[in-house]
C-alpha positions in Angstrom: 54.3 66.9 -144.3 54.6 63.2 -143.2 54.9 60.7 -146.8 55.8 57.3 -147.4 59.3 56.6 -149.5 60.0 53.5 -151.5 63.8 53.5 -150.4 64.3 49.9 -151.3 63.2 46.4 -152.3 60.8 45.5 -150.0 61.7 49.0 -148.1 58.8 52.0 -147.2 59.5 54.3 -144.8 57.8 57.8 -143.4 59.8 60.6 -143.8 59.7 64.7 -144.2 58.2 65.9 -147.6 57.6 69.2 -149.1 53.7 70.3 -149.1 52.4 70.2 -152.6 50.8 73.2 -154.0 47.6 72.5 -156.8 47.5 74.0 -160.3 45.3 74.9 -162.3 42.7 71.9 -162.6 43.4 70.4 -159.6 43.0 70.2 -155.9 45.1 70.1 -152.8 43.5 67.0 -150.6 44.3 66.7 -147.2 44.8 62.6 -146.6 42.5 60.7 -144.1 43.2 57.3 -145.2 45.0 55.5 -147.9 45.4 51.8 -148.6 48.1 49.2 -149.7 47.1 47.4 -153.2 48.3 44.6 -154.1 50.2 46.5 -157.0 51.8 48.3 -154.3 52.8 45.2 -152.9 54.2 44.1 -156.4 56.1 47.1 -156.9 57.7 47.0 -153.5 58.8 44.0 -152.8 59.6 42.9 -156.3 61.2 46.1 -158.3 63.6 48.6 -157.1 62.6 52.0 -156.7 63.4 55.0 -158.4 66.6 56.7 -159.0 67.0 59.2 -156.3 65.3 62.5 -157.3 62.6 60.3 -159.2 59.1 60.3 -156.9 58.7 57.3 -155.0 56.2 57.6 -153.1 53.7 54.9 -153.4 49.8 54.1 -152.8 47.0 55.2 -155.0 43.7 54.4 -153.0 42.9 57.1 -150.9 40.2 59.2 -149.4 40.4 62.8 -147.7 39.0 66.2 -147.2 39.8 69.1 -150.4 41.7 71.8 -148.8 42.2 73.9 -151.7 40.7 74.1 -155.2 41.9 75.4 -158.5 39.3 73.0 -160.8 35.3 73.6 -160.9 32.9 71.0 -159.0 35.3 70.8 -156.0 35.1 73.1 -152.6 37.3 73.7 -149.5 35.8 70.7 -147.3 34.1 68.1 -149.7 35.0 65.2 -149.3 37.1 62.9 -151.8 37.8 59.5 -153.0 40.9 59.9 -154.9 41.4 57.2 -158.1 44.8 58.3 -160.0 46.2 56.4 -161.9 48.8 53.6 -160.6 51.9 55.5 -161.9 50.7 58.9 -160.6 49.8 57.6 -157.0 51.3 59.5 -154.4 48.1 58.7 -151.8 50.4 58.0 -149.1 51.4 61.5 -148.0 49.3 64.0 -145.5 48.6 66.2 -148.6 48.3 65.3 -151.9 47.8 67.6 -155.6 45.6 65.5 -158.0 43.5 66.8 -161.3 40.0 67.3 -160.2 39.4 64.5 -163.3 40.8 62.0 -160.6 38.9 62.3 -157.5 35.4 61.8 -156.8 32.9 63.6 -154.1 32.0 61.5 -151.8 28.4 61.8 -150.0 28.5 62.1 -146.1 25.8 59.0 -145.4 28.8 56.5 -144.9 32.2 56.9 -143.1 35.4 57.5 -144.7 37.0 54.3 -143.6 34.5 52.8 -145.6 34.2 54.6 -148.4 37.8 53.9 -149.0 37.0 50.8 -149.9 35.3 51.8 -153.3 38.3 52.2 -154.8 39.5 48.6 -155.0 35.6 47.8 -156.0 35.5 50.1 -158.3 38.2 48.6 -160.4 36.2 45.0 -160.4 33.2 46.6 -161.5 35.0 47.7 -164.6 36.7 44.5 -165.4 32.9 42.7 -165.5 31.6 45.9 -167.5 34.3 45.7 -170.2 33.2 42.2 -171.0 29.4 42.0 -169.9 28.8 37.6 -169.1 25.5 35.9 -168.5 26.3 33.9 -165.6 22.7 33.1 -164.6 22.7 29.5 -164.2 26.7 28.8 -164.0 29.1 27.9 -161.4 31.7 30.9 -160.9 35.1 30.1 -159.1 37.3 32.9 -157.9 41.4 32.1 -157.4 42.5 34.7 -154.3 40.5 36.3 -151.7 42.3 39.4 -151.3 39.9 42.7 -151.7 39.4 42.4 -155.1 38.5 38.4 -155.2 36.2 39.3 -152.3 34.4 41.9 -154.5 34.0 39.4 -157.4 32.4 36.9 -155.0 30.1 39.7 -154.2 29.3 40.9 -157.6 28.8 37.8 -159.2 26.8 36.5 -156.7 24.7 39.6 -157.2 24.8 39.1 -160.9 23.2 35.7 -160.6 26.0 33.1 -160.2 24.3 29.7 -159.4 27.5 28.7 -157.1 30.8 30.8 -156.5 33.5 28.7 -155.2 36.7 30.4 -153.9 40.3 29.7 -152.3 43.1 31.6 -150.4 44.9 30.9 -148.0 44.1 33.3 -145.6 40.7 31.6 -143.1 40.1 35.4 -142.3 39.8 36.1 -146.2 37.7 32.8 -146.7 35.0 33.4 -143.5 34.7 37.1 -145.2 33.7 35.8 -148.7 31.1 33.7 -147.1 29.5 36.5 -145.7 29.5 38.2 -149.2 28.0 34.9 -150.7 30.7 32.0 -151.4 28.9 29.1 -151.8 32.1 26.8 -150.8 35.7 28.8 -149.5 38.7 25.9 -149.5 41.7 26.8 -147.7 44.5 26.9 -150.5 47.0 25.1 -148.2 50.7 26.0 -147.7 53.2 25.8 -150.6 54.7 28.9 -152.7 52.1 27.9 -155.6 49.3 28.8 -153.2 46.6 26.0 -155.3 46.4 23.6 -152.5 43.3 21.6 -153.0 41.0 23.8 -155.2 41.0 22.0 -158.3 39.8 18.8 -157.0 37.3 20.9 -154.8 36.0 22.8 -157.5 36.2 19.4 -160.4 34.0 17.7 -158.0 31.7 20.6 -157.2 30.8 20.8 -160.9 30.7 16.8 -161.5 34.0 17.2 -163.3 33.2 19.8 -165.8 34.9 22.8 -164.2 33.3 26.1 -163.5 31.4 28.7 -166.8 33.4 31.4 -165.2 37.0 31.6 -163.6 39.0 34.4 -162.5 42.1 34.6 -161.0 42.8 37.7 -158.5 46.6 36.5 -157.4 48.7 37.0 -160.4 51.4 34.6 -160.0 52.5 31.9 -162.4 51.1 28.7 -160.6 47.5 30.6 -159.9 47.5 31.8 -164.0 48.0 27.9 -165.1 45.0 26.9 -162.4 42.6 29.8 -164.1 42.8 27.1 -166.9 42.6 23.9 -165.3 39.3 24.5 -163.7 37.7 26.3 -166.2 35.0 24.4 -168.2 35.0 23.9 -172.2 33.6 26.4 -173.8 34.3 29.0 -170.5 35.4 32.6 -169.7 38.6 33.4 -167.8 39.6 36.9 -166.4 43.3 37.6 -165.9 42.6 40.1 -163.4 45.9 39.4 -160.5 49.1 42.3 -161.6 51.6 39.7 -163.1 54.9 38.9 -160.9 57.3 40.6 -163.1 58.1 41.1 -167.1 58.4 37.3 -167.3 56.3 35.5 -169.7 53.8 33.1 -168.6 53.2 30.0 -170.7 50.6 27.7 -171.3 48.8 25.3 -173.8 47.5 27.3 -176.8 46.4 23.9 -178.2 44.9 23.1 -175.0 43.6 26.3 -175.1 41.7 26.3 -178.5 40.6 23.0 -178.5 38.5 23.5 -175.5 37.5 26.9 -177.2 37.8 28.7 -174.0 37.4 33.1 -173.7 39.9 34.9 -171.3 40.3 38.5 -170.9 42.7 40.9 -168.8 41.7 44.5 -167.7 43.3 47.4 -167.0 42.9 51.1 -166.4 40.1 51.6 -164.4 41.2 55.1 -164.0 40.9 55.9 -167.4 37.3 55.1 -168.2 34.9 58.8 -169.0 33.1 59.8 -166.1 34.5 57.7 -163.6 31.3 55.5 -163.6 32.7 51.9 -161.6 34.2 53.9 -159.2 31.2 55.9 -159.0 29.3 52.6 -158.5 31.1 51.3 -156.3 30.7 54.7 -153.8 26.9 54.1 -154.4 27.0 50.1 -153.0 28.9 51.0 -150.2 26.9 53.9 -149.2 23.5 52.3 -149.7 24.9 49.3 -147.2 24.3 47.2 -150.0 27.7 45.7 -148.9 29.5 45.4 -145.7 33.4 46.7 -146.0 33.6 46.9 -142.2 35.4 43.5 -142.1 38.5 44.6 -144.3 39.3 47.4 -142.0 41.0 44.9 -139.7 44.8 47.0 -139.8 44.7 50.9 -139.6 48.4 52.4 -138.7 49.3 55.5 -138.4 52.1 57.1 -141.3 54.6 56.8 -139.1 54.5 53.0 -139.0 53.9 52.4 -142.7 57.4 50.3 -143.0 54.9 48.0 -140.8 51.8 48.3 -142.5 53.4 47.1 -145.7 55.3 44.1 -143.9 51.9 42.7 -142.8 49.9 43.1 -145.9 53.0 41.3 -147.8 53.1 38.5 -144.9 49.3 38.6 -144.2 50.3 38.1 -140.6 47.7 38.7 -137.9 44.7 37.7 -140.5 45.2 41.1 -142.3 42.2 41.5 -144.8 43.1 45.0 -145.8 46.1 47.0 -144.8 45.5 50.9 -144.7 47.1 53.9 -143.0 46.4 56.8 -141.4 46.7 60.6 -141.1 
């Protein structure tokens, strides 16, 4: 079968892989689609990969057809959403062996392509279920556009956010979390730190008091200290961005405290009972209670995917999501 190989820092290419074989539990899918996260990105193009020997093959949002099954609930031809968890991905391959526990039937109301997309949702529905917020009433401002900052526009909007203000610096990310109900999108400008002019934007938004709810969907340094400059006193923060690296990342404990300000990080979507964001997130997209059609804007084929991870890492081409297919 075709797979995609982590052969070096910032290095993925398609090669010739043996055909996986299911055991007992779990179930042989044949690969549709499969997207690049931005912990893929992370891994890639700031690690090194394995030793030779060790698997390397990245990706772990995926959706496909079950070809064989050796766990209960699962049949020749349903149709899967597959959630391992980040270590165990290996959703970039024709064929992939997963434990029936990590893959999810998918209904056939909506299109693959599209249900694809519940993965990435799926893991922001569990970071706002872990720590359940009453936002009626309160500002909201989201650091990052990427998939997973455009699902917490969407969501908190839905939850009853009175504004949520965003940045990135992508216009095709910004004009896509209007349409799922940003109130005000600022271009984060050029620059490494990628903050541009969203502090101001958001200070004078809020008549200077800073937004009752930030969270910050990058993960670097500079957009981890911004989390906590435009958050108000008394405000929540979610970490939610994959840090850059073991490094640590400082900031004003004092500052911190005095302001008595919450923040939260979350983690392991793939480990909660029953599946139940994920399973969410299947329904939403279904339903057509929200539109994922926009972040299909780069589909290539496995044989390209040294490309399809160069332009998710350079955003080139206003790439909103980067998948490939089988």
């Amino acid at each position: 079968m075709k797979a995609a190989r982590w052969v070096a820092v910032g290095r993925v290419l398609c090669e010739e892989a043996p055909l996986p074989s299911a055991a007992d539990g779990e179930i042989l899918v044949r690969t549709t689609y499969a997207s690049i996260c931005g912990s893929d990105l992370h891994s890639v193009f700031l690690n090194t990969p394995p030793q030779p020997g060790v698997a390397g093959y990245p990706g772990h949002e995926s959706v496909g057809e079950v070809v064989e099954s050796r766990c209960p609930g699962f049949e020749p031809g349903d149709r899967v959403l597959t959630v391992p968890h980040f270590t165990d991905g290996r959703c970039m391959a024709e064929y992939q062996a997963l434990p029936g526990s990590a893959c999810i039937r998918l209904p056939d109301t909506a299109p693959l392509s599209h249900l694809l997309m519940a993965q990435q949702l799926g893991t922001v529905v569990y970071a706002l279920r872990r720590h359940p917020l009453d936002l009626i009433g309160k500002d909201a401002a989201v650091i990052g556009q990427g998939s997973a900052g455009a699902f917490f526009t969407f969501l908190l909007k839905r939850a009853g956010a009175a504004r949520v203000l965003v940045s990135d610096k992508s216009p095709a990310r910004l004009a896509y979390s209007q349409q799922l109900g940003a109130d005000l999108a600022v271009d984060a400008g050029p620059g490494e730190a990628g903050t541009g002019d969203f502090r101001p934007a958001v200070l004078e938004a809020t008549g200077g008091q800073g937004a009752g709810l930030v969270v910050e969907a990058v993960g670097s340094l500079a957009t981890f200290q911004l989390s906590l400059e435009l958050a108000a006193d008394g405000a929540t923060v979610v970490w939610f961005g994959l840090p850059e690296g073991a490094g640590a990342y400082p900031f004003s404990f004092h500052e911190f405290f005095r302001r008595r300000l919450t923040a939260y990080s979350t983690f392991d979507a793939q480990g909660e009972p029953g599946l139940e964001s994920f399973r969410y997130a299947v329904r939403l997209i279904a339903d057509g209670a929200i539109d994922v059609a926009p972040l299909l804007s780069h589909m290539l084929p496995i044989d390209q995917v040294e490309e399809a991870f160069r332009i998710a890492h350079e955003r080139t081409g206003n790439a909103l999501k980067v998948s490939v297919t089988f």
